[in-house]
N, C-alpha and C positions, 0 to 999 in steps of 0.2 A: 570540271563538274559544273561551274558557274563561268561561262567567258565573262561576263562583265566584273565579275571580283577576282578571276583567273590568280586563282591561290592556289587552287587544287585538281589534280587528275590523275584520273584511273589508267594505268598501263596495264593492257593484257595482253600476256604473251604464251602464245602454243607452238608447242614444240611437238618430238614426236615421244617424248615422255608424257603429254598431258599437256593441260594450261596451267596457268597462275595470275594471280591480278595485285598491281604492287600501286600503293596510296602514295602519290608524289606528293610534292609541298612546293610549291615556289615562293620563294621569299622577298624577293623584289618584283610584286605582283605589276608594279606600276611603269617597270623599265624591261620589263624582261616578259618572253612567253616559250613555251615549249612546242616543239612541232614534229612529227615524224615525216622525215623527207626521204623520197623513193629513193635521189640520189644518193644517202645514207643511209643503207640498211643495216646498219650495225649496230645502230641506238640512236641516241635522241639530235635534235637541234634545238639548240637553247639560239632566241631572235630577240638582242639588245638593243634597237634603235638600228642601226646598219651595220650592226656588229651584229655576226653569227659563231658561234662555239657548237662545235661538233663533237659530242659525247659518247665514248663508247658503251655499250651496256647490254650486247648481248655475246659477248664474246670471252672465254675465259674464268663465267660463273658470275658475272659481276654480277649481277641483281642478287642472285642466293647466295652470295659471301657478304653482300647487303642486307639479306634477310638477315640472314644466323647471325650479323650484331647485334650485341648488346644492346647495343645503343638506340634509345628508344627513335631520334632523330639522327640516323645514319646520312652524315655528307656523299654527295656522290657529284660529277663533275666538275669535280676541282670547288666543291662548295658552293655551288652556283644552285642547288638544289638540294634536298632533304626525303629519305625514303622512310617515311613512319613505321615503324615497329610496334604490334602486339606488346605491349605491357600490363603486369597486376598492377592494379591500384591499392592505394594502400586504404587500408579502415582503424578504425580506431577498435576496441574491446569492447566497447559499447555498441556499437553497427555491428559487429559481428555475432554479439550476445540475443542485437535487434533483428537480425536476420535470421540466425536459427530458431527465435522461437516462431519467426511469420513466415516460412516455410517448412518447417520440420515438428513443428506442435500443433495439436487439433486445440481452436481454441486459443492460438496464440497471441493475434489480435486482439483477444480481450485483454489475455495479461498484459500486455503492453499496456493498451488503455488505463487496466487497472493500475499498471505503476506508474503511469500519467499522472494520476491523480495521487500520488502518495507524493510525488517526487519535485509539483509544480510550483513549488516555491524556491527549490534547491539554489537557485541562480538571484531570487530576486535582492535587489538591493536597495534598500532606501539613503540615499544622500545624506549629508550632514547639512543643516543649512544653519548660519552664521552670521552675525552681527556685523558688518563690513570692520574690520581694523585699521589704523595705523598702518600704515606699506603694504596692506594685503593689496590686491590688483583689483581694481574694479574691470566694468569693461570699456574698454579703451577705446575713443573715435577715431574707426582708422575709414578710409576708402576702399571700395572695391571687396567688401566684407559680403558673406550671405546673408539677406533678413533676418534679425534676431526676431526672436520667439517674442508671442504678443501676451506676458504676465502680467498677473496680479501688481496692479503700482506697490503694495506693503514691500513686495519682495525685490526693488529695485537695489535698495541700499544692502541688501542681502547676498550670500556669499554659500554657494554650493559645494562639497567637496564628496570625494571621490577616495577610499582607497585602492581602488581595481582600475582606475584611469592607466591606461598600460603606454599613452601617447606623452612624449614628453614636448612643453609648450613652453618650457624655458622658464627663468625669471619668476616673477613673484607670483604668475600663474597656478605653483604647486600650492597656494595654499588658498586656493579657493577660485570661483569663475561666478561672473553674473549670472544667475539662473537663468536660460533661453540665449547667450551671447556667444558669440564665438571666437574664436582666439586658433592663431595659424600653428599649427605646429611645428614645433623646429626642425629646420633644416630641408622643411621639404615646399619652397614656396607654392602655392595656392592651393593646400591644402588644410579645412579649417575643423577648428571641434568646437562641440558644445556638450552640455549636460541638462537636462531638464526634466521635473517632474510634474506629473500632469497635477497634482494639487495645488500647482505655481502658475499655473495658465488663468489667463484672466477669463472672469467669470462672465462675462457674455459671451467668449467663445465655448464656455461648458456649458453655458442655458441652452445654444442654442441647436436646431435639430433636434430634437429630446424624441423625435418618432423614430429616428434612425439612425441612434446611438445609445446605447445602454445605459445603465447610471454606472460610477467607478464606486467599488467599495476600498473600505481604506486602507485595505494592503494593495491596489492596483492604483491607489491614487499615488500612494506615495512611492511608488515602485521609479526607481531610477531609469532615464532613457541614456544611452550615449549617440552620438549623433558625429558625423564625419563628411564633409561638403568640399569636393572640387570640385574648381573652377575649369570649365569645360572649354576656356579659350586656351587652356593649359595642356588638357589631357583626349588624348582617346580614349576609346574604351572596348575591349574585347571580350568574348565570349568563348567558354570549351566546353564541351562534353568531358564527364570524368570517362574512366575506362570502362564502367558498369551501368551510369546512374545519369539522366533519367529513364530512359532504354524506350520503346520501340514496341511493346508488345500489349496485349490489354489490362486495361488496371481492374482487378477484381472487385472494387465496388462498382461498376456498370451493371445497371440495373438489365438483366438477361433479355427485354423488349432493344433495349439498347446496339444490342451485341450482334454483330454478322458471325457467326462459329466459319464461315467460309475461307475467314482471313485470321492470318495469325495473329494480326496485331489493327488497329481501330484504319492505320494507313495502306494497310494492304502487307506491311512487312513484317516479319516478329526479329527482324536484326537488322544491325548498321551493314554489316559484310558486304563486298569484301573492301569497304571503308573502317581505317583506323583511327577511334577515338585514344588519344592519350594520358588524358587527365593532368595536362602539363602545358605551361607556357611554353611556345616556340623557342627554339633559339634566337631568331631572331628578333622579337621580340622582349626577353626577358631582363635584355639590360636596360631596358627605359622602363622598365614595369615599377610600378611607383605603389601599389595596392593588389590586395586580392581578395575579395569577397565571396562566399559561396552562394548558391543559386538559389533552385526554386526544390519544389517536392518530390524526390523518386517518383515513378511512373506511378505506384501502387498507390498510392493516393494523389495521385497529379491529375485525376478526373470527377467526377459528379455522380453522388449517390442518391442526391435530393434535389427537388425541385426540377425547374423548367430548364435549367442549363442537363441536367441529365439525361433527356429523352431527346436533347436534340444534337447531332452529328456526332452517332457513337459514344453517346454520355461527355461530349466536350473536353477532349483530354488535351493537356496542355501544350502547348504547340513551342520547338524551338529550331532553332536556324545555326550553323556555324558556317562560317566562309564561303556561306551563301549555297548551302545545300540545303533544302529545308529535309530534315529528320522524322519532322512530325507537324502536319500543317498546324497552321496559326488558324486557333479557331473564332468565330465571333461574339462576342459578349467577353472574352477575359482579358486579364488587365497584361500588357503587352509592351516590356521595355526591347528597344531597337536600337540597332546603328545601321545607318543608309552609310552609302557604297563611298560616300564624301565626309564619311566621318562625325555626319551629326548623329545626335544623341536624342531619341522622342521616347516616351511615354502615353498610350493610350489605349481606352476600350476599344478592342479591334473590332471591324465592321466589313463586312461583305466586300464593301467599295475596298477597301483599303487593298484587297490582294492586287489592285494594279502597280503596290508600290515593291513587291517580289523580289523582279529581278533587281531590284536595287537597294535590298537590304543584306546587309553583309553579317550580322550577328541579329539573333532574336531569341528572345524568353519570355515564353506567357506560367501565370502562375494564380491564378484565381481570377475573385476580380476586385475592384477598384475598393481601396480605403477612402482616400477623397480624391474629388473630380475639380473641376473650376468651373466656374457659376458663370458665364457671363454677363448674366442679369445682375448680378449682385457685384461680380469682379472681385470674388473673395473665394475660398476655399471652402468644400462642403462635402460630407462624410457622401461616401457608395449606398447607392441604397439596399444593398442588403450587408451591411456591417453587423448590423446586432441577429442578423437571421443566420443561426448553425447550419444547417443542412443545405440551405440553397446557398449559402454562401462557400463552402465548401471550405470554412477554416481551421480544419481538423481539430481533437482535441482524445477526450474523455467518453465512452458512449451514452454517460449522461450529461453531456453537454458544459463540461469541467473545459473552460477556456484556457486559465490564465496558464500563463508558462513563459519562459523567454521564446522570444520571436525576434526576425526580425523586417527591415522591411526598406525598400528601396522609393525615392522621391527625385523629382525633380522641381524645381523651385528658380522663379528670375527676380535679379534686384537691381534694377538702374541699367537696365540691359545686358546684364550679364546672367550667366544662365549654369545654375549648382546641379551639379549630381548628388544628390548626399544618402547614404547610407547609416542605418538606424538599427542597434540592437537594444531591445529594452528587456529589462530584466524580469520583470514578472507583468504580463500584462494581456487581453483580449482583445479581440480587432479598436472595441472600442475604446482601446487606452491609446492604439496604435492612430486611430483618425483624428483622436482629440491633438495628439502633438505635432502630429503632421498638419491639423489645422494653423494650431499656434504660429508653427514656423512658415504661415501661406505657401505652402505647397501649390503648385498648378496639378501634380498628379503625384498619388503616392500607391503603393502596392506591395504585400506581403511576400518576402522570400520563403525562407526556411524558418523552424522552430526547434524546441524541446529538449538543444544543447549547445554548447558551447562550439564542437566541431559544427553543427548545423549552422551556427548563426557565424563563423570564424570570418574575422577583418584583421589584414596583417599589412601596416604601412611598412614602406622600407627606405632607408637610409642610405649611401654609399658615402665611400670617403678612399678615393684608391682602389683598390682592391677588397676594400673590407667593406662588410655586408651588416647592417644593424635593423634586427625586425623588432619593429611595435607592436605590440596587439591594442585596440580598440579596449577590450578587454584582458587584462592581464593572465585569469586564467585561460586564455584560449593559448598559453605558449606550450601548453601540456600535448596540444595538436601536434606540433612539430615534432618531427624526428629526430636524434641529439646522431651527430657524428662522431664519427671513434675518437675524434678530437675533442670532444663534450658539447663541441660549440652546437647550437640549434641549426638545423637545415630546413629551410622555410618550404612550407605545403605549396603546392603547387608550382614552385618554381625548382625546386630542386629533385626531389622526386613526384611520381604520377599517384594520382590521387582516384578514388571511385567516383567522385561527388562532380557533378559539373560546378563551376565557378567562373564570375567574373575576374576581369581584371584591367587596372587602369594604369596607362603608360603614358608620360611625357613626350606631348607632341614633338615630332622631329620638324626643321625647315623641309619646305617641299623639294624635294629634288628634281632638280631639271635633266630633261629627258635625251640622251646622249643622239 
């Protein structure tokens, strides 16, 4: 589908029954390619450096005794490749409560709205903050840290806690953290946490900007963030489509000027078909998979009902990429996290110019636009210019413009040349609680994922030890996401079974293999 990421391709086959088109997978994109050779007309050639393996696949049923598995990632040539299987994703009680009223009730967008508002403080949490003690942990001068947050000097000597901290950080950690500082989490080297609240942020970075940030009232002031940063000399980062979500077709807030009725969907397409999304880590991938984060907004609000982003390319709908197929172009003006074909990791307002960089992005997600940008005049951190504007900004809420709610929100950030992904769920808060702490912690780019739950905003580190599997949540109540197996123990979203929602996910770099 993509040669230069050569991850994935379409096989179709006609017979005198008909066609079928069956979603390959190559796993070892970088040693290995797939080829149909005249000399072999019986299925595939796998071409490993001067090694060739000849697969059989059409002889016997093999593809439709492939289809009819279970198995969502069915092996086939001795494991050398993967045929994706049609899977339900799974939802929670809540998505499925939220989906029959916004398809099946006249009016049901409102209700939602309405219990928007009834329900937006459900999550939020205000910190404990504390007098530093005797053996409590301050924070600790270590090297190779992320820029801690830039507070209030009162609150240095001061001591933040948490009882929904679901990350365990060892040691005297549990009984408090420097407000804005970070601290590695155990057992998982370079990955770090903080806690912070925006009434702890120093006061010249809340003065300033005041055109293009809102003021914070005191339940969003004091509203809890938690905050999670790898080190990206550490980790990759990868991108899925769920099974359902974001999809492909047009999102009913485009304003009807907007809308071509000729096409199904704002791309020409209303479905992935006959491409399979899984809602699932790779096998291959899953044992280095170190985090998992969920994405940006379902289609049905992943576009523009207001302002100048809505009138222009089909109301701007959000544009995303997986292993280098683009799903839904990348549009320009919204805020646009990528991974290029070499594994770096950018963040930025996407622009015209930028599609020459296409075939050489291998994951992408756009999802509004920018909370803070980077200033180079100034060389500091500075709020999106439309953060405090609802409608142009397209930061969904309430239809009377009822913001706050958990959210949460993805950043990239560099300290001493080193360069953080870090991931941000805050408990009760509006874009502009979201820019004030992404200011704090000088962000170079920050941008809104998902909102309004816990499954929406869901971060699960993970642990190994042998065989045995230990998940974290960010937040404690997001373990209620998880599936419990017949054994009781939790089976982690997205890694173990398929999920609706598209999601990130970060895995520990491997050495580079050299090429046979």
């Amino acid at each position: 589908m993509n040669p230069a990421i050569n991850v994935w391709y379409l096989l179709q086959v006609a017979s005198t029954n008909g066609s079928a088109a069956y979603h390959l997978e190559n796993p070892r994109p970088d040693v290995q390619k797939l080829i149909l050779d005249a000399n072999f007309p019986a299925g595939l050639t796998i071409v490993a450096g001067k090694n060739r393996y000849s697969c059989e696949l059409f002889g016997n049923d093999e593809l439709a005794k492939a289809h009819a598995s279970p198995l969502i990632f069915q092996p086939l040539c001795e494991g050398r490749i993967y045929l994706r299987n049609a899977a339900t994703g799974h939802r929670t009680t809540l998505e499925a409560a939220t989906e029959f009223l916004r398809e099946h009730v006249w009016g049901g967008e409102k209700i939602i709205d309405w219990g928007h508002v009834l329900v937006e403080d459900l999550h939020r949490e205000a910190g404990k903050l504390e007098t530093n003690k005797p053996g409590a942990a301050g924070a600790a001068a270590r090297s190779g840290l992320p820029l801690a947050a830039l507070i209030d000097p009162k609150y240095c000597d001061r001591l933040l806690t948490s009882g929904n901290l679901g990350v365990d950080l060892g040691g005297p950690e549990k009984r408090g953290m420097t407000p804005g500082a970070w601290y590695p989490a155990s057992g998982n080297p370079g990955v770090y946490v903080s806690l912070l609240q925006p009434n702890l942020i120093d006061a010249q970075i809340l003065r300033s900007h005041a055109n293009l940030v809102n003021n914070l009232d005191g339940a969003e002031a004091s509203a809890l963030a938690y905050l999670v940063a790898f080190d990206l000399a550490q980790f990759d980062l990868g991108f899925a489509l769920g099974t359902e979500h974001p999809g492909v077709g047009w999102s009913d807030r485009v304003p009807q000027q907007a809308r071509d009725s000729r096409l199904p969907g704002p791309d020409g397409i209303g479905s992935i078909a006959p491409l399979i999304s899984t809602g699932l880590v790779s096998p291959e991938d899953a044992g280095r998979t170190v985090a998992t984060f969920t994405g940006g907004f379902k289609r049905t609000h992943g576009a523009f009902k207001y302002g100048e982003l809505a009138l222009k390319n089909h109301g701007s709908h959000y544009g995303f990429i997986e292993n280098g197929v683009v799903f839904s172009q990348l549009q320009p003006g919204l805020s646009t996290l990528f991974v290029l074909v070499d594994g770096s990791v950018q963040m930025k307002t996407w622009e015209e110019t930028d599609d020459k960089l296409l075939a050489r992005i291998k994951y992408a997600r756009q999802n509004g636009v920018p909370l803070v940008e980077f200033d180079p005049a100034t060389q500091s951190s500075v709020p999106g210019q439309l953060v405090a504007r609802w409608g142009p900004g397209n930061w969904s809420g309430s239809q009377d413009e009822k913001l706050r709610t958990i959210r949460s929100g993805a950043a990239l950030q560099t300290s001493q040349g080193k360069r953080f992904l870090i991931y941000a769920v805050f408990s009760g808060a509006t874009p502009s609680a979201m820019a004030r702490i992404f200011q704090a912690y000088r962000c170079d780019y920050a941008m809104l994922l998902d909102m309004n739950a816990l499954e929406h905003t869901y971060c699960a580190l993970y642990r190994r030890s042998g065989t045995q599997l230990s998940i974290e949540h960010i937040i404690k109540g997001m373990s209620e996401v998880d599936k419990p197996a017949p054994s009781g123990q939790p089976l982690p979203r997205f890694l173990a079974y398929p999920d609706n929602r598209d999601f990130f996910y970060v895995m520990r770099r491997q050495r580079q293999e050299v090429k046979p």
